[in-house]
C-alpha positions, 0 to 999 in steps of 0.5 A: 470559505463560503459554500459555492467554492467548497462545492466547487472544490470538492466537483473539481477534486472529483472530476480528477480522480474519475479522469485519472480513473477511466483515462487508461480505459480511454488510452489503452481501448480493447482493440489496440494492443498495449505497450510492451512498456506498461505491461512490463510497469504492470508487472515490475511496480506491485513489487517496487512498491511493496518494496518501498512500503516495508522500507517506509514502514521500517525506517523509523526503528530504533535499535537501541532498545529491544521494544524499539525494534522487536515488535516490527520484527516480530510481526514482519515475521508474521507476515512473511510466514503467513503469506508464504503459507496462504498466499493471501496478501490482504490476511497477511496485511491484516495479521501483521497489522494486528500482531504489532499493535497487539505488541506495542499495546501488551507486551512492549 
């Protein structure tokens, strides 16, 4: 691959992500009122995809050995009591992150 279509792609792959970035300022400008539609979306799809995170997340456990599935719970556990204490979602994230792999690399 020579370097004009590297450049190429990689100012086209750039263009799209600042377009995707600045279209809703351009759509939804400060005097028009936003749709009831997309501020129900902006209210409903944080949780739909937190959702589908920890189900993403969890699919692939195991059930038949007690290293295949504890560490998850554990550090699901982690995150929920966390989170319910702090009410911060990016030490949640990260203690969780860190109690699994710590499990996974030391105990199980």
């Amino acid at each position: 691959m020579n370097d004009l279509h590297t450049w190429g792609m990689v100012a086209v792959i750039a263009l799209v992500t600042a377009l995707i970035r600045f279209l809703p300022f351009l759509i939804f400008r400060g005097d028009k009122k936003t749709p009831k539609l997309i501020e129900k979306l902006g209210r409903i799809l944080p949780y739909a995809i937190m959702g589908m995170l920890v189900v993403y997340c969890l699919k692939g456990i195991s059930f038949t050995d007690v290293s295949g599935f504890l560490p998850s719970l554990i550090a699901c556990a982690v995150v929920a009591l966390l989170h319910l204490w702090r009410r911060n979602t990016l030490i949640s994230i990260i203690a969780g992150t860190l109690s699994y792999m710590l499990l996974v690399q030391l105990v199980f």
